[in-house]
C-alpha positions, 0 to 999 in steps of 0.5 A, spaced: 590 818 365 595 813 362 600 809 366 604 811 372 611 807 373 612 805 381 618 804 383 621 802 391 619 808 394 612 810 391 610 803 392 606 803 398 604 810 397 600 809 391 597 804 394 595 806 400 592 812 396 588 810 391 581 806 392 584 801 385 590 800 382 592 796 378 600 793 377 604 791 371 610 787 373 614 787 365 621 788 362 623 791 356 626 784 354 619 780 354 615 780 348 609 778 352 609 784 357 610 788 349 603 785 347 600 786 354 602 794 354 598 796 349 591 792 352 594 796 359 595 803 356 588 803 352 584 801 359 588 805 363 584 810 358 577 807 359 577 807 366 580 814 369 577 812 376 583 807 377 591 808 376 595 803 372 601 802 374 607 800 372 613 797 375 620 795 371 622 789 374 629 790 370 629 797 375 625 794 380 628 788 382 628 788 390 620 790 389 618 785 383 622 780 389 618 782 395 611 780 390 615 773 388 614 775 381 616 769 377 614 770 370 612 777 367 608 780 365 605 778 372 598 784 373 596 785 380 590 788 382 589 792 389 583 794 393 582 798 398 589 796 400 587 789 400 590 784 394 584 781 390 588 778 384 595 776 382 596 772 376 602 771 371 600 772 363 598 777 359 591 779 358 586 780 352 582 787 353 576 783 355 579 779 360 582 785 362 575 789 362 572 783 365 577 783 371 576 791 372 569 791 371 569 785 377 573 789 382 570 795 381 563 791 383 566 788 389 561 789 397 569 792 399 565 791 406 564 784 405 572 783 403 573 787 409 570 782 414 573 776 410 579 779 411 578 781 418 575 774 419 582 771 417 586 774 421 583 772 427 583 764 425 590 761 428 595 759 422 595 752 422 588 750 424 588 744 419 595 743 421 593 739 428 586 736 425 589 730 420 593 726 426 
């Protein structure tokens, strides 16, 4: 399938509408995001069952913002909506493969009732028990 660029507005919905995708937080400026396109590119074509995307954080700067991406390159990967990885730094191809093959072998129903869990949790529990 190849790369997909995501920009403000298609952002949510290409989350929203795709079971994994995967993003790429890069600049045309980074020689680390230069060394990582082509590991990205190649899975992308390894794995038509997930989306690869991009975003440019030159074009993209109120969405690289809004994940406080510090350092690029910097790979998201979502599930179902759900955030299951955010790490600065360019992967090799068999890490990336790794990652990949972890998310797809997810039980998304556990992850579901662990994030359901969370949220019921108050905030600041700990908060109060170290007095």
């Amino acid at each position: 399938m190849g790369t997909v660029a995501l920009s403000g507005e298609t952002f949510a919905d290409t989350i929203s509408s795709n079971d994994i995708v995967l993003v790429d937080f890069w600049a045309a400026w980074c020689g680390p995001c230069r060394m990582f396109a082509p590991v990205f590119e190649a899975a992308s074509a390894s794995h038509p069952d997930v989306v690869f995307a991009k975003v440019d954080t030159e074009a993209e700067q109120a969405l690289a913002a809004s994940f406080r991406i510090m350092s690029i390159p910097t790979l998201l990967a979502f599930r179902d909506e759900i955030l299951l990885y955010a790490q600065p730094g360019a992967l090799p191809a068999a890490a990336l493969e790794d990652l990949i093959g972890q998310i797809k072998a997810l039980d998304m129903d556990e992850v579901h009732r662990k994030v359901a869990e969370a949220a019921e949790q108050p905030e600041h529990d700990h908060a109060t028990s170290n007095r």
